[in-house]
N, CA, C and O atoms as a Tinker XYZ file with bonds, in Angstrom:
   444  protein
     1  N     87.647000   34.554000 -229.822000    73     2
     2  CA    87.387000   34.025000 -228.498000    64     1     3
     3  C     88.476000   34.458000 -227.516000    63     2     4     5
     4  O     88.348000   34.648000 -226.307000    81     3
     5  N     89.624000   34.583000 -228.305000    73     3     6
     6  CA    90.640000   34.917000 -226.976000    64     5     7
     7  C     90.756000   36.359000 -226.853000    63     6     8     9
     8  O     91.108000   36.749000 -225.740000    81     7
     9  N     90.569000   37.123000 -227.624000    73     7    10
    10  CA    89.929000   38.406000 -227.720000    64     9    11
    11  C     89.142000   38.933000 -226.513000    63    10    12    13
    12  O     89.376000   39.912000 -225.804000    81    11
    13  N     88.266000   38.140000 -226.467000    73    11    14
    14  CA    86.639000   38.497000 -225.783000    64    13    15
    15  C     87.660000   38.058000 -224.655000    63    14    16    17
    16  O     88.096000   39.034000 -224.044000    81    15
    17  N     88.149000   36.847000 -224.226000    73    15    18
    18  CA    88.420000   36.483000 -223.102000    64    17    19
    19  C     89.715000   37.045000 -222.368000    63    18    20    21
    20  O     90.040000   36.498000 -221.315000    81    19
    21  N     90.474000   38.102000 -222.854000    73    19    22
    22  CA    91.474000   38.568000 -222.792000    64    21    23
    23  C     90.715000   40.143000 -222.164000    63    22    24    25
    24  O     91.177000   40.644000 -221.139000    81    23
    25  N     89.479000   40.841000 -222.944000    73    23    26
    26  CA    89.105000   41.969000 -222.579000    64    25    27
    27  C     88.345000   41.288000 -221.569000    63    26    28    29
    28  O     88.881000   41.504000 -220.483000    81    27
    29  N     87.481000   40.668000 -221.471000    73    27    30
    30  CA    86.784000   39.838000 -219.818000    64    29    31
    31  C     88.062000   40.515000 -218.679000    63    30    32    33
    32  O     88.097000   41.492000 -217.931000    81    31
    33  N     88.963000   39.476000 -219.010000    73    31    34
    34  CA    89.909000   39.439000 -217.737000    64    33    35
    35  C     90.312000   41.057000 -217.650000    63    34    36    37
    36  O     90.479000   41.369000 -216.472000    81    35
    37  N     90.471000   41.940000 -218.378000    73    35    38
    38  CA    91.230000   43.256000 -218.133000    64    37    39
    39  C     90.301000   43.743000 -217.661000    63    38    40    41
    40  O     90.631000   44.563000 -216.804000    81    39
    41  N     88.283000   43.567000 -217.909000    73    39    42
    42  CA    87.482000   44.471000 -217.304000    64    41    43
    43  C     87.266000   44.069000 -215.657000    63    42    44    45
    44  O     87.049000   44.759000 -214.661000    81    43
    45  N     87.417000   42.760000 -215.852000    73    43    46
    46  CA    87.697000   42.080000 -214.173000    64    45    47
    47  C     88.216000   42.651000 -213.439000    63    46    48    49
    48  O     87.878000   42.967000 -212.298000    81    47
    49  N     89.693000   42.992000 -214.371000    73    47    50
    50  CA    90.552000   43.345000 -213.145000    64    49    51
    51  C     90.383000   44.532000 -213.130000    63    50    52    53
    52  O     90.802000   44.802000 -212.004000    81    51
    53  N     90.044000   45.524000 -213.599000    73    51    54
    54  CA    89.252000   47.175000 -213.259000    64    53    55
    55  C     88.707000   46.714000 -212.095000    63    54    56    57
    56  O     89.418000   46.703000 -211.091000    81    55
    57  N     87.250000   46.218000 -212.026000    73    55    58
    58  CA    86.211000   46.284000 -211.778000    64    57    59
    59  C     86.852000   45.599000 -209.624000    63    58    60    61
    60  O     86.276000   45.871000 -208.571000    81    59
    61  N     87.869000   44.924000 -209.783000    73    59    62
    62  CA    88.673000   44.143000 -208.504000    64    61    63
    63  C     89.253000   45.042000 -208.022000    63    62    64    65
    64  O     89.462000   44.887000 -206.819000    81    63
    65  N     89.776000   46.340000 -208.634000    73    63    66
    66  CA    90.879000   46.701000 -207.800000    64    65    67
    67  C     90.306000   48.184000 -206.748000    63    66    68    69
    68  O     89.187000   48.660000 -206.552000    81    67
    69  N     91.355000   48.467000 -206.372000    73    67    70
    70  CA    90.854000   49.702000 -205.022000    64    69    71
    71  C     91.513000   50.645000 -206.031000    63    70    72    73
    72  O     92.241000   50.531000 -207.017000    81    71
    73  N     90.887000   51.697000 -205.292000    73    71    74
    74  CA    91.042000   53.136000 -205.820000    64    73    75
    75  C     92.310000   53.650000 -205.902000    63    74    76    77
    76  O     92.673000   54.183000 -206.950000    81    75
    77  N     93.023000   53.573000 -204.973000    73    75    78
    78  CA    94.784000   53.635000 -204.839000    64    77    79
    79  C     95.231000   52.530000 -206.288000    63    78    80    81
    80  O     96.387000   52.842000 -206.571000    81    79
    81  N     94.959000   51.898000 -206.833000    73    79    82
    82  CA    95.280000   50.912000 -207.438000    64    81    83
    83  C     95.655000   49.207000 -207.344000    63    82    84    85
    84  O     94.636000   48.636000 -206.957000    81    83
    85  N     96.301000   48.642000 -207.474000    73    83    86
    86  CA    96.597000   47.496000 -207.570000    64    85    87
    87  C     97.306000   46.581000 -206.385000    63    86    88    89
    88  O     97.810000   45.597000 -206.927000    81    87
    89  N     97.413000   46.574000 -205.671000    73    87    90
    90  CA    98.736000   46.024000 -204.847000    64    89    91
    91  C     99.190000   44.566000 -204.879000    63    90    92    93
    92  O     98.426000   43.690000 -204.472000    81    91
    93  N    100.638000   44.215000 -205.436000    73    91    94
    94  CA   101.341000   43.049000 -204.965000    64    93    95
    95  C    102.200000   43.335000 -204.183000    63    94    96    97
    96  O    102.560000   44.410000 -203.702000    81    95
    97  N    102.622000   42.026000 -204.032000    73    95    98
    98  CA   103.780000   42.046000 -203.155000    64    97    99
    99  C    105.160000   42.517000 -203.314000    63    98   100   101
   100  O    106.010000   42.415000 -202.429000    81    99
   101  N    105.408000   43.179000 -204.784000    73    99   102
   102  CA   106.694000   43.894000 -205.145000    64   101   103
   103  C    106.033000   45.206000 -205.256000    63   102   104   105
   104  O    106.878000   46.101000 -205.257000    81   103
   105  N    104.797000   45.652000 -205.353000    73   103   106
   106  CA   104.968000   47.239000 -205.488000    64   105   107
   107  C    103.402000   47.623000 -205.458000    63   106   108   109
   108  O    102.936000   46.905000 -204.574000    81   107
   109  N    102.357000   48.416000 -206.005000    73   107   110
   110  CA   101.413000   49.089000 -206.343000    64   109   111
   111  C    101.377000   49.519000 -208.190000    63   110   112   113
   112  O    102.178000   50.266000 -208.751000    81   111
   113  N    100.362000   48.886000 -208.750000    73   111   114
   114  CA   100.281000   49.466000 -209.970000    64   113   115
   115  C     99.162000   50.448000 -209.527000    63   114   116   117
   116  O     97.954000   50.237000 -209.420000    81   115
   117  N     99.972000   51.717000 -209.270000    73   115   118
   118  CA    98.697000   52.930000 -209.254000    64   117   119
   119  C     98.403000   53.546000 -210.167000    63   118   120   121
   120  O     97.741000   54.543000 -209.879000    81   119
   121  N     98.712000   53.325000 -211.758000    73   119   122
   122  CA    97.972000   53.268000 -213.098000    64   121   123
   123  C     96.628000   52.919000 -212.854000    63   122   124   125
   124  O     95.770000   53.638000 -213.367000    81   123
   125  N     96.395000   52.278000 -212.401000    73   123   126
   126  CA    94.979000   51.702000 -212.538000    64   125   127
   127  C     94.105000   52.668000 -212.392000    63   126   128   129
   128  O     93.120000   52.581000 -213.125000    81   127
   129  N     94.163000   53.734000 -211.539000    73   127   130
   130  CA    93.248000   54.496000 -211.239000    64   129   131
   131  C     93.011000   55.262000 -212.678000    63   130   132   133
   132  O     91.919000   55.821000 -212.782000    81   131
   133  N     93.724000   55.333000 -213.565000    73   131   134
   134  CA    93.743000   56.286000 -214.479000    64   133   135
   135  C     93.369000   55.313000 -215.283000    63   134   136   137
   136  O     92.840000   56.011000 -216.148000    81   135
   137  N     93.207000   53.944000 -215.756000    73   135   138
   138  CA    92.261000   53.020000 -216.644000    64   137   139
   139  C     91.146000   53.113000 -216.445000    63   138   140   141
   140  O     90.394000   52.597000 -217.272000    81   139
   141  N     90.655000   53.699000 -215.451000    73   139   142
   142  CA    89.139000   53.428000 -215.000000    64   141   143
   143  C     88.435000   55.125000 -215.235000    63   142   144   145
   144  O     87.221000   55.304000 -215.134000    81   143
   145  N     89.267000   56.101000 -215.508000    73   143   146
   146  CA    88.558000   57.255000 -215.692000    64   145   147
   147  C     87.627000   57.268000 -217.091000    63   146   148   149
   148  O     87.725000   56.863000 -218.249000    81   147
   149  N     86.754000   57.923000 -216.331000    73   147   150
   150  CA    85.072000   57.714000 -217.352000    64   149   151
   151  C     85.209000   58.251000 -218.857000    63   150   152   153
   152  O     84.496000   57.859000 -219.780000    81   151
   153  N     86.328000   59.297000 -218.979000    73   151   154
   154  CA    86.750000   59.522000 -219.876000    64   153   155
   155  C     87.056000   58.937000 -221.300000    63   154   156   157
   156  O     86.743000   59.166000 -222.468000    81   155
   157  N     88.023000   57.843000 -220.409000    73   155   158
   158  CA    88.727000   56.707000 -221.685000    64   157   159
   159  C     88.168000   55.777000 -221.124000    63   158   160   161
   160  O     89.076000   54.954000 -221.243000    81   159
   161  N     87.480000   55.313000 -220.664000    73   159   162
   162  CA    87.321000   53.645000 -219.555000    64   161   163
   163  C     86.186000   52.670000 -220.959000    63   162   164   165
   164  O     86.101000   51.446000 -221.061000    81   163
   165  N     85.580000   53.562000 -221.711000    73   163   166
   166  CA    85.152000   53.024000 -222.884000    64   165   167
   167  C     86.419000   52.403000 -224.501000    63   166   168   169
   168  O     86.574000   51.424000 -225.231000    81   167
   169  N     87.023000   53.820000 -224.265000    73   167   170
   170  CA    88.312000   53.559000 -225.445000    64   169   171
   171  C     89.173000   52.116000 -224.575000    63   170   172   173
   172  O     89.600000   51.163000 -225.227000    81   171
   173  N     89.268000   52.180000 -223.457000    73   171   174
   174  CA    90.556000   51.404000 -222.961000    64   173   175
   175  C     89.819000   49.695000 -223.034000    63   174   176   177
   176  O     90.590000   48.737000 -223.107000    81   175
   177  N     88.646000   49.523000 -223.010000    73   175   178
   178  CA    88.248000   48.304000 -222.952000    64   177   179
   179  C     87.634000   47.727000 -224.780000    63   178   180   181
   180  O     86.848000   46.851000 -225.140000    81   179
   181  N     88.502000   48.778000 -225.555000    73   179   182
   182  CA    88.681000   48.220000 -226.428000    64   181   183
   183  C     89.961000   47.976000 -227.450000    63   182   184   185
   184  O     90.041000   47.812000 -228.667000    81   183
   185  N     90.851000   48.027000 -226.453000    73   183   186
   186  CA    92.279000   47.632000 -226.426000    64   185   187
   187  C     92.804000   45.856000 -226.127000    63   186   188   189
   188  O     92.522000   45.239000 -225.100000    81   187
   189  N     93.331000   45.486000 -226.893000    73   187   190
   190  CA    93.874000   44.123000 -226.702000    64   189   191
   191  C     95.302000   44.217000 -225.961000    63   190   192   193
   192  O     96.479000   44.351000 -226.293000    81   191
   193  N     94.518000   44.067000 -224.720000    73   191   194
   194  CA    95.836000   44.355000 -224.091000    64   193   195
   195  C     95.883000   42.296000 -223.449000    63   194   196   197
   196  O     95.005000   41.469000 -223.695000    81   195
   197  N     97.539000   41.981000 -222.425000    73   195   198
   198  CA    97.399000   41.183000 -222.160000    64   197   199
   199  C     97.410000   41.049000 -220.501000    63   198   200   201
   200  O     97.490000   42.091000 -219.852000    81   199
   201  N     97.334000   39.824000 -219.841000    73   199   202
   202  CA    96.971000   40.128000 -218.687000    64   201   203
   203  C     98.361000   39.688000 -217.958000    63   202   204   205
   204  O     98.317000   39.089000 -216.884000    81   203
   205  N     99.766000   40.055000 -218.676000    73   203   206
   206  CA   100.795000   39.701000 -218.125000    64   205   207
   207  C    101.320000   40.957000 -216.992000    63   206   208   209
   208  O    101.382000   42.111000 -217.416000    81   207
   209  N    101.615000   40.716000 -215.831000    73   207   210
   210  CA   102.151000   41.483000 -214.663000    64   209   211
   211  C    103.485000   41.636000 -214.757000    63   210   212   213
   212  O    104.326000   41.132000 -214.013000    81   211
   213  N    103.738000   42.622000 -216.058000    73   211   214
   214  CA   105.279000   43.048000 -215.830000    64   213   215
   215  C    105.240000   44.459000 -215.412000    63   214   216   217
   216  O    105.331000   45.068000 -216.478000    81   215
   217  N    105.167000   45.210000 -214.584000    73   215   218
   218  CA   105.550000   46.578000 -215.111000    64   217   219
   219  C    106.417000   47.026000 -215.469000    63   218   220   221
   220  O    107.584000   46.657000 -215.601000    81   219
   221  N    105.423000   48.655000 -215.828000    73   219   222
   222  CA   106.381000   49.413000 -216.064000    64   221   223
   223  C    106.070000   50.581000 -215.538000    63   222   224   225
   224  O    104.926000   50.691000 -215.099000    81   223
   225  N    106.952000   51.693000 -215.447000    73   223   226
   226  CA   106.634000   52.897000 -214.836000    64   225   227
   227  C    106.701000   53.988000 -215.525000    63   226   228   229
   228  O    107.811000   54.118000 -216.040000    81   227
   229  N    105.531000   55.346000 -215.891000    73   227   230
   230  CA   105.976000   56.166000 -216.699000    64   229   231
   231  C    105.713000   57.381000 -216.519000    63   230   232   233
   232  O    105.325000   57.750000 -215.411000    81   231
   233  N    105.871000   58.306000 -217.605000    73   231   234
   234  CA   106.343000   59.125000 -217.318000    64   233   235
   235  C    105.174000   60.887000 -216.548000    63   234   236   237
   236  O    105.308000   62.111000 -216.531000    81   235
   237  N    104.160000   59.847000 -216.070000    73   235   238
   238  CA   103.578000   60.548000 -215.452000    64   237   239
   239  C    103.680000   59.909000 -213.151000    63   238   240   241
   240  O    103.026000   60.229000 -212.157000    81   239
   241  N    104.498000   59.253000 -213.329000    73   239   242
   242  CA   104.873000   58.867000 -212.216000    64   241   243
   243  C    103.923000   57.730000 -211.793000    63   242   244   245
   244  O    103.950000   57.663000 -210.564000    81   243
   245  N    103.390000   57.140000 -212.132000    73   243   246
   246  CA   102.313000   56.302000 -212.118000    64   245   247
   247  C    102.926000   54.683000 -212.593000    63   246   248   249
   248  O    103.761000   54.830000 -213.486000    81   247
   249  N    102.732000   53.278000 -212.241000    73   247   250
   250  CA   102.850000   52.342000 -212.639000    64   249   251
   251  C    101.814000   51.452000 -213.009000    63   250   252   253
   252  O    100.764000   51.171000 -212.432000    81   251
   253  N    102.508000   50.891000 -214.535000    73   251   254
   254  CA   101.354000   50.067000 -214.895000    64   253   255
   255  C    101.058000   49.148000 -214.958000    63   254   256   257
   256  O    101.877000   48.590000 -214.228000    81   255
   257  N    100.318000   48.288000 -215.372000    73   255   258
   258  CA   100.424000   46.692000 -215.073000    64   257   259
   259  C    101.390000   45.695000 -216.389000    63   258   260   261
   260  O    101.529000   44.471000 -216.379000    81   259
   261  N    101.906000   46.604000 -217.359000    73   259   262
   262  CA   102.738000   46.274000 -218.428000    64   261   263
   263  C    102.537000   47.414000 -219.948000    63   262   264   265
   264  O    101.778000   48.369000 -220.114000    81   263
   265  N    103.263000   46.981000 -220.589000    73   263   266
   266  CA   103.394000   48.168000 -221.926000    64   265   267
   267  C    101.936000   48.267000 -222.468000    63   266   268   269
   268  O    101.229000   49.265000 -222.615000    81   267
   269  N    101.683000   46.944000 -222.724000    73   267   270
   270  CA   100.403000   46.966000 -223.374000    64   269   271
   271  C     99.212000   47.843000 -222.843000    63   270   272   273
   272  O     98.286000   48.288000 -223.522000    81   271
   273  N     99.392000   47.981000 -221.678000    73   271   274
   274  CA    98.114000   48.717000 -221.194000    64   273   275
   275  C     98.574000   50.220000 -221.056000    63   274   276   277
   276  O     97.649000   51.005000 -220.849000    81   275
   277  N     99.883000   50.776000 -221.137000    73   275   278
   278  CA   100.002000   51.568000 -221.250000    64   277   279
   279  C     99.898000   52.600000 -222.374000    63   278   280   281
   280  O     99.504000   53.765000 -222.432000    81   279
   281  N    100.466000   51.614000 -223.352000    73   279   282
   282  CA   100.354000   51.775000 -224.749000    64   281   283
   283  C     98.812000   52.220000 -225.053000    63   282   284   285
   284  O     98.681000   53.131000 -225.870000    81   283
   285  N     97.571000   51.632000 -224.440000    73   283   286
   286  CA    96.332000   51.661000 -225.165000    64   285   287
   287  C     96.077000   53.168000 -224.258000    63   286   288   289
   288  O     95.656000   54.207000 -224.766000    81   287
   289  N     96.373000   53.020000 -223.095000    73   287   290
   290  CA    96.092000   54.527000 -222.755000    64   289   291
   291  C     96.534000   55.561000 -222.911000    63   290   292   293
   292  O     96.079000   56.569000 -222.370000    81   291
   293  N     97.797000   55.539000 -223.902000    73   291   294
   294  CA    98.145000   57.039000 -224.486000    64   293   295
   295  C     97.770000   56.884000 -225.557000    63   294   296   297
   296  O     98.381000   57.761000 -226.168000    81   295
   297  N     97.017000   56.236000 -226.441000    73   295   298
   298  CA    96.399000   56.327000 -227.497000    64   297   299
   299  C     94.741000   56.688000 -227.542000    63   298   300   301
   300  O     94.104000   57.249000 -228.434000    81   299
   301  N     94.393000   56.275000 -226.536000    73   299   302
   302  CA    92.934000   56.506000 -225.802000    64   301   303
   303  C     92.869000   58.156000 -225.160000    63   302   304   305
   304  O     91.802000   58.764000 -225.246000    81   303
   305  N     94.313000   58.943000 -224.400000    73   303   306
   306  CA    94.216000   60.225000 -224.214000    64   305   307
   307  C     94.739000   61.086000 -225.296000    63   306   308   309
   308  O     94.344000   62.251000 -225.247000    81   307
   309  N     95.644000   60.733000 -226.390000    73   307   310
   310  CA    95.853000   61.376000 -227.630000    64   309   311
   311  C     95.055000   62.567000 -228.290000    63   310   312   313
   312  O     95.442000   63.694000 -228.599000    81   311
   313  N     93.349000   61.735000 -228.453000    73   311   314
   314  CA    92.549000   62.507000 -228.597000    64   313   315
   315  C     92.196000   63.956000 -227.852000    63   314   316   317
   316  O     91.850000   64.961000 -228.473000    81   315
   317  N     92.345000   63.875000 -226.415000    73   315   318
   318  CA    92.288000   64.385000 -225.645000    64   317   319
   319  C     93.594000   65.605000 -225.110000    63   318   320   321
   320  O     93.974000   66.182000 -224.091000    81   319
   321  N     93.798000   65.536000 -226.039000    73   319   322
   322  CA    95.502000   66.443000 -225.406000    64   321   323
   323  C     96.521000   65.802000 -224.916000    63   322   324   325
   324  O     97.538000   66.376000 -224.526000    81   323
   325  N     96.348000   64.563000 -224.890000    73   323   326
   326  CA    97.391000   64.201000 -223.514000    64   325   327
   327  C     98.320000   62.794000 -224.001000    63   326   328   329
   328  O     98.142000   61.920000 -224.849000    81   327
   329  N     99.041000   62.985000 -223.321000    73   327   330
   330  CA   100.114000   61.760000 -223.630000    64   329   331
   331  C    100.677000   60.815000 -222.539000    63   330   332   333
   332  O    100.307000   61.117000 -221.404000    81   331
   333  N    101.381000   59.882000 -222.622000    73   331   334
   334  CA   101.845000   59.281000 -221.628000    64   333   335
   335  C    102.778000   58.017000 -222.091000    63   334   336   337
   336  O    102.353000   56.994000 -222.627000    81   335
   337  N    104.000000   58.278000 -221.800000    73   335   338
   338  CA   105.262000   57.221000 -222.328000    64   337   339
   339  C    105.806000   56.422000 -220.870000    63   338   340   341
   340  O    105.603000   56.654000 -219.678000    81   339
   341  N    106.436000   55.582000 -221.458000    73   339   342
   342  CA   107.024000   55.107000 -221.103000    64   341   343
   343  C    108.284000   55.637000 -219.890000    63   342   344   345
   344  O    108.260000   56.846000 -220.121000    81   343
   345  N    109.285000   55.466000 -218.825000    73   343   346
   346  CA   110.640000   55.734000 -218.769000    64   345   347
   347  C    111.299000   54.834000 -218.486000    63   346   348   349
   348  O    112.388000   54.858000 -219.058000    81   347
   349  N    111.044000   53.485000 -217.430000    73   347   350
   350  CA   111.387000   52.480000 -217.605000    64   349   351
   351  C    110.679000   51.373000 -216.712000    63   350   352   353
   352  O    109.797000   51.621000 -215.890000    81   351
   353  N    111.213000   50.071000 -217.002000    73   351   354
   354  CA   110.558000   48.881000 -216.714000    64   353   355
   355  C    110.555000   48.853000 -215.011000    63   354   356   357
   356  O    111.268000   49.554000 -214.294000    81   355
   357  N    109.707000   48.003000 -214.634000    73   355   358
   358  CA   109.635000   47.901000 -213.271000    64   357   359
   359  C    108.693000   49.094000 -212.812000    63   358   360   361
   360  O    108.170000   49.989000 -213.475000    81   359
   361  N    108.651000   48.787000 -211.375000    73   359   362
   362  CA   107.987000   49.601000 -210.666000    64   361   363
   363  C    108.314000   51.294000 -210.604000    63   362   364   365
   364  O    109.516000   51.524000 -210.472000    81   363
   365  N    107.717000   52.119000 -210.654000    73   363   366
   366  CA   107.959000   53.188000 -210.234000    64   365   367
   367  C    108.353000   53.590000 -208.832000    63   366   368   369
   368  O    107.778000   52.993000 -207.921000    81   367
   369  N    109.419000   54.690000 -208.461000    73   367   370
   370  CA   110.021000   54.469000 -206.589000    64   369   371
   371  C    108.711000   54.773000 -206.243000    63   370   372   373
   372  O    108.244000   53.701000 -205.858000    81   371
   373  N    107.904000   55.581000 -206.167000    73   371   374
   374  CA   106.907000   55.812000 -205.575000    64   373   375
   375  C    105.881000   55.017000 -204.976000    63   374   376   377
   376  O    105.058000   55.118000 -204.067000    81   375
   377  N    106.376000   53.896000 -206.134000    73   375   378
   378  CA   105.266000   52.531000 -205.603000    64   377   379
   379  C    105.558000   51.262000 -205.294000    63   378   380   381
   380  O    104.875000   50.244000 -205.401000    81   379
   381  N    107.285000   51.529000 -204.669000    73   379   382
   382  CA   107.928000   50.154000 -204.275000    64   381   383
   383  C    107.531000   50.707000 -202.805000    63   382   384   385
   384  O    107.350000   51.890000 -202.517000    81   383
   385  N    107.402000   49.219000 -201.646000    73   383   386
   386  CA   107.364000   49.209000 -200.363000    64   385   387
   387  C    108.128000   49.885000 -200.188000    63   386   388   389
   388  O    108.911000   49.814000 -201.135000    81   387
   389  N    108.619000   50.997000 -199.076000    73   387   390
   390  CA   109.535000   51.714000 -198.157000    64   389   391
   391  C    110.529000   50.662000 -198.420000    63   390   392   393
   392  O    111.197000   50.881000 -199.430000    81   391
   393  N    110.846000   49.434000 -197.702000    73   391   394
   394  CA   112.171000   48.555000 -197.356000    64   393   395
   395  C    112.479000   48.704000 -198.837000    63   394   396   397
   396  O    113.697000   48.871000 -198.888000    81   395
   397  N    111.784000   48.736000 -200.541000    73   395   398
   398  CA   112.686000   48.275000 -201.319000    64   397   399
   399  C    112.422000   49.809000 -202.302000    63   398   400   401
   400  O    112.122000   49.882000 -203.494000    81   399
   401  N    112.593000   50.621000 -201.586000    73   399   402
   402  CA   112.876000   52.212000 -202.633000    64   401   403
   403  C    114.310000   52.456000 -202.396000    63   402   404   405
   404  O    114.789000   52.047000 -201.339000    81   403
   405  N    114.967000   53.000000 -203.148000    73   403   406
   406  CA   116.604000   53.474000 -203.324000    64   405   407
   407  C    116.532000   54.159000 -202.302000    63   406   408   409
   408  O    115.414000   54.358000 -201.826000    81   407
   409  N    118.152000   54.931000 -201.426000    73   407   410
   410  CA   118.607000   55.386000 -200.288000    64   409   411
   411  C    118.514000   56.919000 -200.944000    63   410   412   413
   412  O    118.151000   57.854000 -200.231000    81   411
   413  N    118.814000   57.090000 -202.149000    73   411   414
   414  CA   119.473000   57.901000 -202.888000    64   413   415
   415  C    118.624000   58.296000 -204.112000    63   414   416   417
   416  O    117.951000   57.383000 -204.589000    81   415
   417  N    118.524000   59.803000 -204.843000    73   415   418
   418  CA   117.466000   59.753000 -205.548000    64   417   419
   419  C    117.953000   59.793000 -206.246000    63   418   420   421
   420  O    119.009000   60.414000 -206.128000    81   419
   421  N    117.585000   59.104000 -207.730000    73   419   422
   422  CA   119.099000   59.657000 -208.694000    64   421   423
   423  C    117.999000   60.012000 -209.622000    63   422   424   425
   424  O    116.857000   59.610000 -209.396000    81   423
   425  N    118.299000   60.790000 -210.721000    73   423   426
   426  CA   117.151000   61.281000 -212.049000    64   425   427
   427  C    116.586000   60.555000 -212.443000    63   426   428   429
   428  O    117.118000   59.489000 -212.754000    81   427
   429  N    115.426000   60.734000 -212.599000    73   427   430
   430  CA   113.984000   59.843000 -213.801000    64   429   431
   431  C    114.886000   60.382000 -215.336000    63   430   432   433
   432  O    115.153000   61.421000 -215.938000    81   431
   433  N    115.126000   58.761000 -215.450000    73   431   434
   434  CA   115.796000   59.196000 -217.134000    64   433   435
   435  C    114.303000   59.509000 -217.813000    63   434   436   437
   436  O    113.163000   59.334000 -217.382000    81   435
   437  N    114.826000   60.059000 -219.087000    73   435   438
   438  CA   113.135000   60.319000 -219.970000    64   437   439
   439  C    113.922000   59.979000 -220.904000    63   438   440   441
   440  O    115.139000   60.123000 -221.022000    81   439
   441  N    112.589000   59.182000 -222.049000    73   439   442
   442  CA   112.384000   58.272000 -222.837000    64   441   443
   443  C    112.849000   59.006000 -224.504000    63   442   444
   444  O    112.753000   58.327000 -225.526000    81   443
C-alpha cells in the first residue's frame, strides 16, 4: 500500500510540473524534464522512490528532486548507454535564483 501510494504521488508530481521543471522557492529541480522522457518514463515509475525534497545536483548539470530519483534514473538509462551520478547535494548554480548563485565560479567537483 505504501508502495502504490508512494508511486501515485511521484506520477502526480510528473504529471504537475512545467516543462522547465519544478520550481520552489530555493531553486528549480530541472531534472524533471528528463523523468518524464518517453523513453524511461515507463522504467522510472517503477522505481520506489520517495517524495522527500532534498536535492541534489548532478553530473549532467541538471537538479533533482533527491538521490532516490536520481538513482532510479541512471539505472533506467544504463540500458541505454547512458549514465548519470551524482556531484553534490543541493541545488545545482544553474538553478539557484540569480540573488543566491556564487559571485565566483569555482570547479564542479566530480564524484
Amino acid at each position: 500500500m505504501i508502495k502504490q501510494t508512494i508511486l501515485i504521488f511521484f506520477a502526480l508530481s510528473i504529471v504537475a510540473t512545467t516543462a522547465t521543471g519544478i520550481f520552489s522557492n530555493e531553486g528549480v529541480y530541472s531534472g524533471d524534464e528528463r523523468l518524464r522522457d518517453p523513453k524511461i518514463k515507463n522504467c522510472m515509475q517503477q522505481c520506489p522512490v520517495t517524495a522527500n525534497l532534498w536535492p541534489v545536483c548532478a553530473d549532467d548539470g541538471k537538479t533533482y528532486v533527491n538521490i532516490a530519483s536520481l538513482n532510479c534514473l541512471d539505472s533506467c538509462l544504463e540500458p541505454l548507454g547512458q549514465r548519470v551520478k551524482k556531484v553534490s547535494d543541493g541545488f545545482c548554480i544553474n538553478d539557484l535564483p540569480p540573488n543566491q548563485r556564487p559571485t565566483t565560479r569555482a570547479p564542479i567537483p566530480r564524484v
